[in-house]
C-alpha positions in Angstrom: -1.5 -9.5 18.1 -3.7 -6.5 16.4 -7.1 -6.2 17.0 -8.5 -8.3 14.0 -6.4 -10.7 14.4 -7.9 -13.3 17.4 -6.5 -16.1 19.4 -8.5 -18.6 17.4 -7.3 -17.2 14.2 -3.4 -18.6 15.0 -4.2 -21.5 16.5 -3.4 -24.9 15.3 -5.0 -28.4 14.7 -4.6 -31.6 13.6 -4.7 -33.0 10.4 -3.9 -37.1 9.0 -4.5 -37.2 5.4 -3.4 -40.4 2.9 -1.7 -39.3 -0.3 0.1 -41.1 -3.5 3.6 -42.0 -2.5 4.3 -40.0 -5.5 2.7 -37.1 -4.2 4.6 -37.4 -0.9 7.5 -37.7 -3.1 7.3 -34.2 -4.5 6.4 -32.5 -1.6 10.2 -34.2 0.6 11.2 -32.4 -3.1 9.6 -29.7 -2.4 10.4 -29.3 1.3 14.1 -29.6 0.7 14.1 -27.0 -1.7 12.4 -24.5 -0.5 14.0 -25.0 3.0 10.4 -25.1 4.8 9.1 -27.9 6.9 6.4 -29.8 5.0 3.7 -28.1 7.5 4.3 -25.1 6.6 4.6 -25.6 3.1 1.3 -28.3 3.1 -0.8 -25.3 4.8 0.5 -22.8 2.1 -1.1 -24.8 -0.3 -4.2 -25.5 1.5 -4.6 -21.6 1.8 -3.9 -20.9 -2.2 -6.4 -23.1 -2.9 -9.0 -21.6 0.0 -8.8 -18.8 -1.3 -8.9 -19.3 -4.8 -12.2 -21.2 -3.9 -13.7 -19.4 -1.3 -15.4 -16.8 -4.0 -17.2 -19.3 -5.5 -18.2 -21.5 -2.0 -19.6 -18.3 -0.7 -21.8 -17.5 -4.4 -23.0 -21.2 -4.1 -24.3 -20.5 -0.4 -25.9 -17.4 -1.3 -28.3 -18.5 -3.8 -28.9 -21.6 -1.8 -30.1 -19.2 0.3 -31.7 -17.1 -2.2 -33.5 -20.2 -3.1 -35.3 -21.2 0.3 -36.4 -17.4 0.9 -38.0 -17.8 -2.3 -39.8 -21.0 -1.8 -40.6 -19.9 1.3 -42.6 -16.9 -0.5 -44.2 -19.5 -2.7 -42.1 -18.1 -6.1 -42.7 -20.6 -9.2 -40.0 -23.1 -9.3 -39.6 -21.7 -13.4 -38.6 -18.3 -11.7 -36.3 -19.5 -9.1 -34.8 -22.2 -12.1 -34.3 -18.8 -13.8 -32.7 -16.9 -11.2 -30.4 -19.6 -10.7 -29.2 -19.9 -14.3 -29.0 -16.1 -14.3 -26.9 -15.5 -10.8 -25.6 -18.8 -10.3 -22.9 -18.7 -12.5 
């Protein structure tokens, strides 16, 4: 293990999710062609779409947060409507 990579960071949980048969369907096709187990290949594609998402998650919590500092300092809602439509992309 390196040093930024902790015990927490490999360890495992469970998970019981309901998909479409069809869905389920594709992944066995999936699975047998790709010669992975379904865990592995399941997490792959939780983690492609993390990341692909995490930008955006992380811009949505910062102006959140931009927003209560600035009510908090008693700034015009027109200015923090503003900010938002300027930043929150």
């Amino acid at each position: 293990m390196n040093a930024t990579t902790s015990a927490h960071d490999n360890a495992t949980a469970g998970l019981t999710i309901k998909l479409p048969v069809k869905m389920m369907d594709t992944l066995h096709d999936m699975v047998t062609a790709k010669a992975v187990d379904i865990n592995t290949l399941v997490a792959g594609y939780i983690r492609n779409g993390i990341d692909q998402d995490m930008p955006a998650a992380r811009r949505k919590c910062f102006i959140n947060h931009v927003k209560d500092i600035l009510m908090k300092h008693k700034v015009p809602s027109e200015a923090i409507a503003e900010i938002n439509d300027k930043f929150g992309y």
